[in-house]
C-alpha positions, -999 to +999 in steps of 0.1 A: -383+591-692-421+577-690-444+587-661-473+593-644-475+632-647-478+637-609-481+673-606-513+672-624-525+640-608-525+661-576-540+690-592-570+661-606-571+651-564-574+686-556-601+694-579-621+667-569-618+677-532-628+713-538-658+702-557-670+674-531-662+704-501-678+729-521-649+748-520-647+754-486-632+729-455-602+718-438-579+690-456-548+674-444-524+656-469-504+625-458-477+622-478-449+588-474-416+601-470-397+629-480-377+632-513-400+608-531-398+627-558-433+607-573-454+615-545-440+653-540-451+664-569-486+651-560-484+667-528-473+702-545-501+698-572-529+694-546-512+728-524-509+748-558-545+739-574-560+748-537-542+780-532-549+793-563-587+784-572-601+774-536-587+798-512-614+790-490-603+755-484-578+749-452-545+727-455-543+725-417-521+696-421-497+683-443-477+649-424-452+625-432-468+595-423-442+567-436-432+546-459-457+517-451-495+512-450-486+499-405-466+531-406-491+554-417-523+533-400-501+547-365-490+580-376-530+587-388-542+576-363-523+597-339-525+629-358-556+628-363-568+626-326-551+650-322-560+677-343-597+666-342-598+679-307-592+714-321-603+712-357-629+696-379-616+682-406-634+679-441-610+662-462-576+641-461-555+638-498-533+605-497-503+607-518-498+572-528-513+535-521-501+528-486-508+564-475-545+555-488-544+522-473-533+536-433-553+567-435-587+544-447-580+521-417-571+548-392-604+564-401-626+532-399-608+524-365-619+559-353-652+556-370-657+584-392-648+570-423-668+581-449-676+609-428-640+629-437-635+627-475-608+608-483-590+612-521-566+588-525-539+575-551-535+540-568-556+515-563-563+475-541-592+456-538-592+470-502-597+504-516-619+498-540-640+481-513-637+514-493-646+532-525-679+511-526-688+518-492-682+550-494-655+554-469-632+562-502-646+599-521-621+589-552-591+577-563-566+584-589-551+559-607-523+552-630-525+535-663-492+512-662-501+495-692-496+526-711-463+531-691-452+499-695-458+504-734-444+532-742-416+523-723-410+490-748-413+515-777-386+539-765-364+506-759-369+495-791-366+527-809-332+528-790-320+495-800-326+510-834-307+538-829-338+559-837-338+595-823-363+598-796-385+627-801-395+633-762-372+631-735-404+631-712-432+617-719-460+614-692-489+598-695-526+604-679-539+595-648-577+589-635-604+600-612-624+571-604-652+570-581-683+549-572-697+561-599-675+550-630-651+524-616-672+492-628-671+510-662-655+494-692-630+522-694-614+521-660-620+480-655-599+480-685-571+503-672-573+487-637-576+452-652-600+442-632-620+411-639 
């Protein structure tokens, strides 16, 4: 089994919210759906990193937004009229691309992207424009190529019948921000021209 390790992806999202809030604010996650296992994890990362070494930091939310950027653009958008009325709200952790995707549109449509810092997961062209406005505090990205590699290997060891020494192997993921995504090193894992 290869993978993204996604508990400690949302420990790395987590992390970078409690250092942009200081250590103090009020986050809501969006996750997808439930029982996606992937994205879970993530989820459970960011709640366990936050509880334990920024107690001062608020989940006032945590919403299951859909499946689909249109789904989670609506559901957002909703939820976060509402609570807004009662609560400020720092931060917002997005569990996977099209959680990313709705929550960044639902916060430009209400106009305070960029204003609420938004740590997202996986990576478009659309976020990486966000990301370069500013409306986008970081993402966390995957390095499929390394998946995709490893994965090869373990077939052909199989085919080989060589023992496999790891039944799990995960492999790293990212924080890219404004700051380093036109490096080499994430240009290369994003293979980005």
């Amino acid at each position: 089994y290869i993978s993204t390790d996604n508990y400690l992806s949302g420990q790395l999202a987590a992390k970078r919210m409690a250092t942009t809030l200081n250590n103090t604010g009020n986050v809501v996650i969006f996750r997808i759906v439930k029982d996606s296992a992937s994205t879970e994890s993530r989820a459970q990362g960011f709640i366990d990193y936050l509880q334990k070494n920024s107690p001062d930091i608020k989940i006032i939310g945590d919403i299951y937004a859909g499946g689909s950027r249109g789904k989670v653009l609506h559901n957002a958008s909703d939820y976060l009229t509402k609570i807004s009325s009662t609560h400020h709200i720092d931060g917002i952790f997005a569990v996977n691309e099209s959680a990313t995707d709705g929550v960044l549109r639902a916060l430009r449509n209400m106009g305070i992207a960029g204003k609420v810092k938004l740590v997202g997961f996986d990576y478009t062209d659309y976020l990486l424009q966000g990301l370069e406005n500013k409306d986008v505090d970081s993402l966390i990205i995957q390095d499929p190529r390394r998946m995709g590699y490893l994965s090869i290997k373990a077939a052909v060891e199989a085919i080989k019948n060589t023992p496999i020494k790891e039944k799990i192997i995960f492999t790293e993921t990212k924080l890219v921000t404004k700051d380093n995504y036109k490096t080499p090193e994430i240009i290369t894992l994003m293979h980005v021209n």
